[in-house]
N, C-alpha and C positions, 0 to 999 in steps of 0.2 A: 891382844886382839886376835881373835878365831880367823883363821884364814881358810876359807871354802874352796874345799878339791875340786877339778875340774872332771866334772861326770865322764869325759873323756878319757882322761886318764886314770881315773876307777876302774876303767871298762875294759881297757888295756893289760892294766895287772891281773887283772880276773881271768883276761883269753888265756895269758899267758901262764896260769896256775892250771887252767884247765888243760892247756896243751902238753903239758907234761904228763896228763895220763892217755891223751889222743892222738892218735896217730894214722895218717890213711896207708893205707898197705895196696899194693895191687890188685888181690882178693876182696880187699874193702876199704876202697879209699874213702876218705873224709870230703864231707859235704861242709862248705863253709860258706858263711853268711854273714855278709858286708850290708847296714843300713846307711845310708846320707839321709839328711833332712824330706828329701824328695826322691830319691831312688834305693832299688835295693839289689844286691847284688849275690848271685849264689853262683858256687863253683864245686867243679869233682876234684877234687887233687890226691895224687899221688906223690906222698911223701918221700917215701921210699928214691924214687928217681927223680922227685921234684918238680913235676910236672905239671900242670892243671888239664888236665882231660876233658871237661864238659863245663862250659860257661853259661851263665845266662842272665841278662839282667833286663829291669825296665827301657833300659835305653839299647835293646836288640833293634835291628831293623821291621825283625819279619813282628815283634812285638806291638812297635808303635803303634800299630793302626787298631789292634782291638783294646790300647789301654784307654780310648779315648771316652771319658765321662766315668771312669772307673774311681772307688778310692782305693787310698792305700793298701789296703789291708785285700784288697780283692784283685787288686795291680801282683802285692806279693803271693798272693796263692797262684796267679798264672803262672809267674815266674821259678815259683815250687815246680809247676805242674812240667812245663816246659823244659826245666834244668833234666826231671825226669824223664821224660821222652828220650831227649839227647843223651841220657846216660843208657838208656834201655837200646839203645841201637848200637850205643858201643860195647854190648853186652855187659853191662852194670847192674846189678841186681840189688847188694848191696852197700849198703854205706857207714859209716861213721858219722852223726850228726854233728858238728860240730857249731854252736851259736854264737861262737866268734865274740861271749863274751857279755855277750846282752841274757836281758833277763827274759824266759821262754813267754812269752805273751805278746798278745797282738801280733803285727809283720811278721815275726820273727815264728810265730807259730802258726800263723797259717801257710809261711812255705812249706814249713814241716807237713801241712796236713795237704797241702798240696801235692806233695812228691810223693809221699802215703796212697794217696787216689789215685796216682800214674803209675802206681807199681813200686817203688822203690821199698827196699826194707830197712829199718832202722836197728 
């Protein structure tokens, strides 16, 4: 009997093949990107001293109020856009992209193209 992998833990082994060649530095910490079924989640971290520097997700406060009637995919380019503001004020320029594992499409590319539009470099 074939026993079907859980996409989940596809997804997993994947981050974690990719993390071995990524890393955020001070200079250029890693942007990582958390989806759920219904939010999504982006952060700055600094590997090095292990920190996460700059968070942002759908479920911010100051977010709420303009995801309302939005879809996903438009909910995640705010949240792109947003992570980069808050990284540009703690003088962040640039980044490490890191997709945490998921395949570059949809949500997951439009934060990218989000934080692109606010400045960030990849």
């Amino acid at each position: 009997m074939i026993i079907r992998e859980n996409k989940n833990t596809v997804r997993k082994a994947r981050h974690i093949r990719m993390r071995y060649r990524i890393s955020g530095t001070p200079e250029r910490p890693r942007l990582n990107i958390y989806r759920s079924l219904n939010n999504i989640y982006a952060q700055v971290i600094d590997d090095r001293a292990g920190h996460t520097l700059v968070a942002a997700s759908t479920l911010d406060i100051e977010l709420k109020p303009k995801l309302g009637g939005l879809t996903k995919k438009a909910a995640a380019k705010l949240v792109g856009e947003t992570v980069a503001k808050k990284a540009l004020e703690k003088g962040i320029t640039r980044v490490v992209f890191d997709r945490g594992g998921y395949l570059y499409t949809g949500r997951i590319a439009e934060v990218a193209a989000g934080a692109r539009e606010a400045g960030l470099e990849f």
